[in-house]
C-alpha positions in Angstrom: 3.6 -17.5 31.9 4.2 -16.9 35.7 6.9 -14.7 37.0 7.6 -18.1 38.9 8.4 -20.2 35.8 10.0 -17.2 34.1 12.5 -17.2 37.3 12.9 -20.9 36.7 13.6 -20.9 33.2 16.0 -18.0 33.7 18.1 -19.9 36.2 18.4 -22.7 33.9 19.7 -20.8 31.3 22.3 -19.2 33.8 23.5 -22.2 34.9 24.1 -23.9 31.3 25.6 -20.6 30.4 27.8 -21.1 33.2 28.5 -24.5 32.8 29.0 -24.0 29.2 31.8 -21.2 30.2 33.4 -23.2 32.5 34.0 -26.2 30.4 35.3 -23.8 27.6 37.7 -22.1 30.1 38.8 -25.2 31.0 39.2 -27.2 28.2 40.2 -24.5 25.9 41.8 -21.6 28.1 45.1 -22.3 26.7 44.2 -22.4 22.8 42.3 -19.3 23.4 45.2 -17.6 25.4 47.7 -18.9 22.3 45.7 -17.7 19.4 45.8 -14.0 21.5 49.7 -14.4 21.9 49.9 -15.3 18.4 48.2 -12.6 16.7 49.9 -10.5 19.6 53.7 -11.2 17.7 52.4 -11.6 14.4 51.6 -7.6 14.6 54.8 -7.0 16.0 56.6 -9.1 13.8 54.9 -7.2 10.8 56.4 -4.0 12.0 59.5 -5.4 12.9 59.8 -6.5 9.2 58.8 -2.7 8.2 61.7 -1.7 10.3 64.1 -3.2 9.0 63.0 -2.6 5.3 63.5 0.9 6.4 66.9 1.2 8.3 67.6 -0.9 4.8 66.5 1.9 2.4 67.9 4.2 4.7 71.1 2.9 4.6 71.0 2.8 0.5 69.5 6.3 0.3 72.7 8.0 2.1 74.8 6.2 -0.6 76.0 9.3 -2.5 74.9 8.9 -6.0 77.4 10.6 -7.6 80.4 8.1 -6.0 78.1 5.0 -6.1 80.3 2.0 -7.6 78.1 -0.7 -8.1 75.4 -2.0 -9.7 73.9 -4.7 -7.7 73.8 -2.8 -4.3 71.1 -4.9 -2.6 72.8 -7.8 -2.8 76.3 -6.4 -1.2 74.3 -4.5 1.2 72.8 -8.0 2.2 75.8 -9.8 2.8 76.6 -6.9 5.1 73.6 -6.9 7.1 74.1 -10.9 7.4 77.6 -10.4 8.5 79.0 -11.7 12.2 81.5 -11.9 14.4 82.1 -15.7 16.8 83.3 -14.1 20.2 87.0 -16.1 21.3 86.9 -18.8 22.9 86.9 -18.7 27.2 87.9 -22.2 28.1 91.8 -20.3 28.7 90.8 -16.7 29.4 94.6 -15.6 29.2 94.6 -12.7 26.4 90.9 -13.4 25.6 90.4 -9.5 25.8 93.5 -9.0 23.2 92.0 -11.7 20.9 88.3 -10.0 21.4 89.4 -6.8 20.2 91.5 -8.0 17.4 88.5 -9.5 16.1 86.4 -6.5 16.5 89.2 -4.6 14.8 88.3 -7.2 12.1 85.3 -6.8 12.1 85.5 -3.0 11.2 87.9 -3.1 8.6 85.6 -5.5 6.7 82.7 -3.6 7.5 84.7 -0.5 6.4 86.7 -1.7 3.3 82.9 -3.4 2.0 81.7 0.2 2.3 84.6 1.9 0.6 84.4 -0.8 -2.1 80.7 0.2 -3.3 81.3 4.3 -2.4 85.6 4.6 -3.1 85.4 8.2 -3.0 83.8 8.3 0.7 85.7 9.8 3.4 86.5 9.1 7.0 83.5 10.8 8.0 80.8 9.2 5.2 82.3 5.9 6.3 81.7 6.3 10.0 77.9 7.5 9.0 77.5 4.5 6.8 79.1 2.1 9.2 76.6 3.1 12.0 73.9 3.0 9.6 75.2 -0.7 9.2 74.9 -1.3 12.6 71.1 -0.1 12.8 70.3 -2.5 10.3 71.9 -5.6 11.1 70.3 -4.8 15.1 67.3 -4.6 13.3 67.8 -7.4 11.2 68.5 -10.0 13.9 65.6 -9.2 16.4 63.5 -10.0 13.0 65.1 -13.4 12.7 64.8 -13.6 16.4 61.3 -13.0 16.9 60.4 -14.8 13.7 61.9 -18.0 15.4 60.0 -17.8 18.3 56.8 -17.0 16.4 57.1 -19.9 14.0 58.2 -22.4 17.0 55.2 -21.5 18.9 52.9 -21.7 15.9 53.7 -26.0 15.6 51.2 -28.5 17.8 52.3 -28.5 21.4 54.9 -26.0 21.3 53.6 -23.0 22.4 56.1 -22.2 25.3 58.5 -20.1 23.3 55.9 -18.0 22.0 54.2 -17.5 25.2 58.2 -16.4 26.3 59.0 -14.0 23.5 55.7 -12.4 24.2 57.0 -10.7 27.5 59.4 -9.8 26.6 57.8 -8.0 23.5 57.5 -4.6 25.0 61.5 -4.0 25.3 62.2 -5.8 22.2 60.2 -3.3 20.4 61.1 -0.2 22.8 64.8 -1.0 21.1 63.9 -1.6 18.1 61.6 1.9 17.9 65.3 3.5 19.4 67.4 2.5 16.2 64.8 3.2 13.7 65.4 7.2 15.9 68.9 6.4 15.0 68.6 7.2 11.1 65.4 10.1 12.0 68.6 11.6 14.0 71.2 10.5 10.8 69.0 12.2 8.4 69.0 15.2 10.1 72.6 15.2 10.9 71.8 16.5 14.4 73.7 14.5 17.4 72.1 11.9 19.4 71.7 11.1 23.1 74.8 8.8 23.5 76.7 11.6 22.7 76.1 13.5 25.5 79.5 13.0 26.8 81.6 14.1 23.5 79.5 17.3 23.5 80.1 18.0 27.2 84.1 17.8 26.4 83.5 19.3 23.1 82.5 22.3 25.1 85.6 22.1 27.5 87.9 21.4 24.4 86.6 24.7 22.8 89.6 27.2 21.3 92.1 24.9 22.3 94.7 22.4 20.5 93.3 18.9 20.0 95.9 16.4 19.5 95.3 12.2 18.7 95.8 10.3 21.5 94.5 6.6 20.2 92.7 5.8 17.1 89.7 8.2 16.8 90.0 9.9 19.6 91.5 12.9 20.7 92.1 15.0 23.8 93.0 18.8 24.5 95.1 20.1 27.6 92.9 23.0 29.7 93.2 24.8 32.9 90.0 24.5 35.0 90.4 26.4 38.6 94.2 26.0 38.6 94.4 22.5 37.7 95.9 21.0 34.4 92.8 18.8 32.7 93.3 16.6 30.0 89.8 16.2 28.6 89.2 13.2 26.0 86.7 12.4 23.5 86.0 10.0 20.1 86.7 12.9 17.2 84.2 13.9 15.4 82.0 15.0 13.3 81.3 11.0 12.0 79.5 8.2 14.2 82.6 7.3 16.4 83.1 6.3 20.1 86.8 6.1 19.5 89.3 4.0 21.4 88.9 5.4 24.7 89.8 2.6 26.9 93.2 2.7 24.3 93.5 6.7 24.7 93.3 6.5 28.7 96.0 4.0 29.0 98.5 6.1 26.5 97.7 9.4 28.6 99.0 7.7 32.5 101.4 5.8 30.9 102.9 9.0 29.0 102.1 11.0 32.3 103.5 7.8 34.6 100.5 7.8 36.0 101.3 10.9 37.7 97.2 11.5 37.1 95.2 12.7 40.5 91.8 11.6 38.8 89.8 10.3 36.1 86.5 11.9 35.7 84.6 10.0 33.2 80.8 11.0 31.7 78.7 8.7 29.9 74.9 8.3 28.9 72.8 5.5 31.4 69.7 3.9 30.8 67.0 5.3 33.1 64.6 3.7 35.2 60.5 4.0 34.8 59.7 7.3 36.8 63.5 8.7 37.1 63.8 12.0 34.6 65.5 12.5 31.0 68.6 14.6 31.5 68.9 13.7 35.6 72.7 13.2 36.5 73.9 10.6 39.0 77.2 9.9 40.3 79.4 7.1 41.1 82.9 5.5 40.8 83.9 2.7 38.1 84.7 3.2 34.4 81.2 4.5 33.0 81.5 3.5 29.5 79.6 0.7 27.7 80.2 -1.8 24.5 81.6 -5.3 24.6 83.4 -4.7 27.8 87.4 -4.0 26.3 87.4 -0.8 27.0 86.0 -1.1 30.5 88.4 -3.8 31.0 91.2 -1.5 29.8 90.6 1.7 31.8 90.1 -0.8 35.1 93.1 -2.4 34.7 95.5 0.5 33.8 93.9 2.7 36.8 94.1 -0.2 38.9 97.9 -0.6 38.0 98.9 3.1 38.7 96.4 3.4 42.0 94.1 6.3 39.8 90.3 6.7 41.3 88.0 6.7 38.7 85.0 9.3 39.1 81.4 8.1 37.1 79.2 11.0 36.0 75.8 9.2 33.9 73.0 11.3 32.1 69.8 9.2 32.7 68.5 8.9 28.9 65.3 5.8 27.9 66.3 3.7 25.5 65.0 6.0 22.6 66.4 9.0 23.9 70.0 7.4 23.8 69.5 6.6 19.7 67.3 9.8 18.8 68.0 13.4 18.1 69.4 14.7 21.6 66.2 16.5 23.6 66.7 19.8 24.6 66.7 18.4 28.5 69.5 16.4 27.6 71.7 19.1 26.1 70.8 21.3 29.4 72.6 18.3 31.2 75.9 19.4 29.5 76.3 22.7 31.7 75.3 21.0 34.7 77.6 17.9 34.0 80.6 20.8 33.7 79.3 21.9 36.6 79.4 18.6 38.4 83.5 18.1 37.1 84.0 21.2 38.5 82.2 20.7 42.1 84.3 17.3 42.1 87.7 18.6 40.6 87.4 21.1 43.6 86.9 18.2 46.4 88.8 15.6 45.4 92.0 17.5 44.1 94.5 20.0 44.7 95.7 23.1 42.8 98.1 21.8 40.1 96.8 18.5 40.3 96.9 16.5 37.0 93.1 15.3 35.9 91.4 13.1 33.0 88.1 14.2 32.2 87.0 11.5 29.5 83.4 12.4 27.4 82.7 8.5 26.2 79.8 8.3 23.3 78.9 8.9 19.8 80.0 11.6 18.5 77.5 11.4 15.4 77.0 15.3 14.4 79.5 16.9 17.2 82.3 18.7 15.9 85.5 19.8 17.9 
């Protein structure tokens, strides 16, 4: 054969090949781009499933033997994990944060008095541990439903939109739920987690001094910090609590009369892609997450008495705010008592009256 009509055949064969791949591409691009996405979520939803299987077992295996009061304990542990709360209705938003947090209150009572009704001889403490356990596995337990909907929705004819949706947002989904399975690594090892970077920073402040109740779960201690009287304010500890702060803060002005220069208040933050663990930033506002009561508290009884509210955040990821705390993050601690002081200095006077509020979980941080 001549290199001429080896040159020809060759071209053919190119151009059916490429013919061939175009009409594939374009008559099946989509099929082929759905079967990836599909296999994609089935993965994840497979270890999504292991997850929560875990933060399940978990949860059974710190049930102390010894007080354990019942014999079907999966099945009450089920109806806990499948527990909910219905937010209140906004269509009259008069008193919808009073009804909100009534509910919550519910919520935790139920939660609590479930707990205490398979382990009766639990205290405070075991409760709180359990409770957050609770909270791990019910997270865990609704992204699995979640992401099982989408996956089965885009596996019928024509419907492959939801998958194709779920599947971007598939690398946060599983960030999160990688940070509460941390949560019980951290619960095992009784050692105190990111989020409580602010009770240990007060912790520290509170050290040798009288601690006195100020709201439920959560106490305070009076200091002096370079001649000025500090109130400092945390959830109590040692158990998984982040107290009643927005609560504590409005008994403090009020029993003060709001005769309070400024409200320094510290709180973990999520931190951006490239920003570093244990970096401190500051602002104004209430720093404190959750539903949004205590925020709405602390605003509206600041706002009432004219206090300014001083933010302090310790950038954490989203793993870091659920796992053991890193040793960069405990190094924050000195640096955010030296940022109250730097501020305390600048914004006040000697004598001056000051809230210094350490809002997180204080999961493993005693007074």
């Amino acid at each position: 054969m001549s290199v001429t009509s080896f040159s020809d055949i060759l071209n053919i064969v190119m151009n059916v090949f490429y013919v061939a791949f175009f009409a594939i591409s374009f008559f099946f691009s989509q099929r082929i781009q759905t079967m990836r996405i599909s296999r994609k979520v089935s993965k994840a939803l497979t270890k999504l499933n292991h997850m929560k299987d875990r933060a399940k077992q978990e949860l059974i295996s710190a049930i102390p033997k010894d007080n354990l009061n019942e014999k079907n304990v999966n099945a009450r542990l089920d109806r806990i994990l499948q527990f909910f709360t219905i937010r209140p209705s906004s269509m009259d938003p008069a008193g919808v944060i009073e009804r909100f947090e009534y509910l919550l209150d519910n919520t935790d009572t139920r939660v609590k008095d479930e707990l205490k009704s398979i382990v009766p001889q639990a205290d405070e403490k075991q409760l709180q541990n359990l409770q957050n356990l609770v909270e791990v596995a019910q997270a865990l337990n609704k992204m699995y439903l979640v992401l099982r909907q989408y996956y089965l929705l885009g596996k019928k004819p024509g419907s492959q939109y939801p998958m194709i949706e779920i599947e971007m947002q598939l690398p946060n989904l599983m960030e999160e739920a990688e940070a509460y399975v941390a949560f019980t690594d951290a619960f095992k090892q009784g050692k105190p987690i990111g989020d409580g970077i602010g009770p240990l920073t007060a912790s520290k402040l509170m050290v040798e001094h009288e601690k006195y109740e100020v709201a439920k779960e959560t106490v305070a201690s009076e200091i002096r910090l370079d001649g000025r009287r500090v109130i400092v304010m945390k959830a109590n500890g040692p158990g998984g609590s982040v107290g009643k702060i927005g609560a504590a803060l409005q008994n403090l002005l009020r029993a003060n009369k709001g005769e309070i220069s400024l409200v320094i208040m510290l709180d973990a933050a999520l931190k951006l892609e490239g920003e570093d663990s244990g970096s401190i930033m500051e602002g104004t506002g209430a720093a404190i997450g959750g539903p949004g009561i205590g925020q709405f508290k602390i605003e509206e009884i600041t706002t009432d008495y004219k206090v300014p509210v001083y933010a302090v955040v310790v950038k954490e990821s989203v793993k870091e705010v659920l796992a053991p705390m890193t040793a960069a993050i405990v190094r924050a601690t000195d640096e955010a008592v030296a940022v109250f002081r730097r501020v305390i200095q600048e914004k006040t006077k000697v004598n001056d009256s000051i809230i210094i509020v350490g809002v997180g979980n204080t999961m493993g941080i005693g007074q």
